[in-house]
C-alpha positions in Angstrom: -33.8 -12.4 5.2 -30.2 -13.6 6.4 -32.0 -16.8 7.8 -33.8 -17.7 4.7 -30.8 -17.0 2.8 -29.0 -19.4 4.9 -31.4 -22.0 4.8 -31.4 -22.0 1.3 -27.8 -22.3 1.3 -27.7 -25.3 3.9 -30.1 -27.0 1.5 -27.9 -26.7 -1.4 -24.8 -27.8 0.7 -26.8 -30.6 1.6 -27.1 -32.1 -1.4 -23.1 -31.7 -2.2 -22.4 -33.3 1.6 -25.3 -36.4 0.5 -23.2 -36.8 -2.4 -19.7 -36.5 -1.4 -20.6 -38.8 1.2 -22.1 -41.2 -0.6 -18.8 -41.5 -2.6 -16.5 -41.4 0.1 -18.2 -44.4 2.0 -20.7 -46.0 0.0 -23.8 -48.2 0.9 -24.5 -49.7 4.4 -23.1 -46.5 6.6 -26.1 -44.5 7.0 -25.3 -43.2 10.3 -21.6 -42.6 9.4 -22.8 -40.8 5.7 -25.6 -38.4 7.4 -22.5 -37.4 10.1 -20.2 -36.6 7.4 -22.8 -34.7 5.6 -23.6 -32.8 8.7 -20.1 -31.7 9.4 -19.7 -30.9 5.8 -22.7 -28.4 5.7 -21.4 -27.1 9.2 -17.7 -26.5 7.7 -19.1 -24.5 4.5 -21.5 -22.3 6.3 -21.0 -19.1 4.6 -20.4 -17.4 8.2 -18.4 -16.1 10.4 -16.5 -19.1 12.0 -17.1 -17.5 15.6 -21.1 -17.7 15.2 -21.0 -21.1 13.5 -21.3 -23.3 16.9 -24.3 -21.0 17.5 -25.8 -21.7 14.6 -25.6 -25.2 14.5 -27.1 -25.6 17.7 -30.3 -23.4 16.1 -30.5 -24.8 13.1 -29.5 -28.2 14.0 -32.8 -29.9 13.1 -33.1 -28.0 9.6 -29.9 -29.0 9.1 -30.4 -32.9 9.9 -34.4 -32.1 7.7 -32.2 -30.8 5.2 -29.7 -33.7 4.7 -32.8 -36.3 4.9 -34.6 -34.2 1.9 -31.2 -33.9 -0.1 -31.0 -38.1 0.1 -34.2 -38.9 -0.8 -34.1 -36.2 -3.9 -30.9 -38.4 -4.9 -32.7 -41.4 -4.6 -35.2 -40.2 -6.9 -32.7 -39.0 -9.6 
């Protein structure tokens, strides 16, 4: 249950970080954009900060599948 909360959560953070980065740097810095989205979504893990390196590491690629889905449901709007 605590996972699929938090995977939930990481999704909605996702598309706050897409947009926030989006602003912040604009068009033509993918790489840089998707970085800053990442550490956004790492930063405002509802966890304890002792546990979030740990989770990162396991949920590393949901968070990089999350940040993909939350800038292509941008593009769509």
């Amino acid at each position: 249950m605590f996972i699929k909360n938090l995977k939930h959560e990481i999704k909605e953070l996702a598309k706050t970080a897409v947009i926030l980065a989006e602003k912040s740097l604009g068009s033509k810095k993918g790489k840089e954009k998707k970085e800053m989205a990442i550490n956004y979504i790492v930063s405002n893990i509802p966890v304890h900060p002792i546990f979030k390196p740990l989770l990162t590491i396991f949920l590393s690629s949901f968070i990089d599948n999350a940040v993909e889905f939350a800038v292509e449901y941008m593009e769509e709007k």
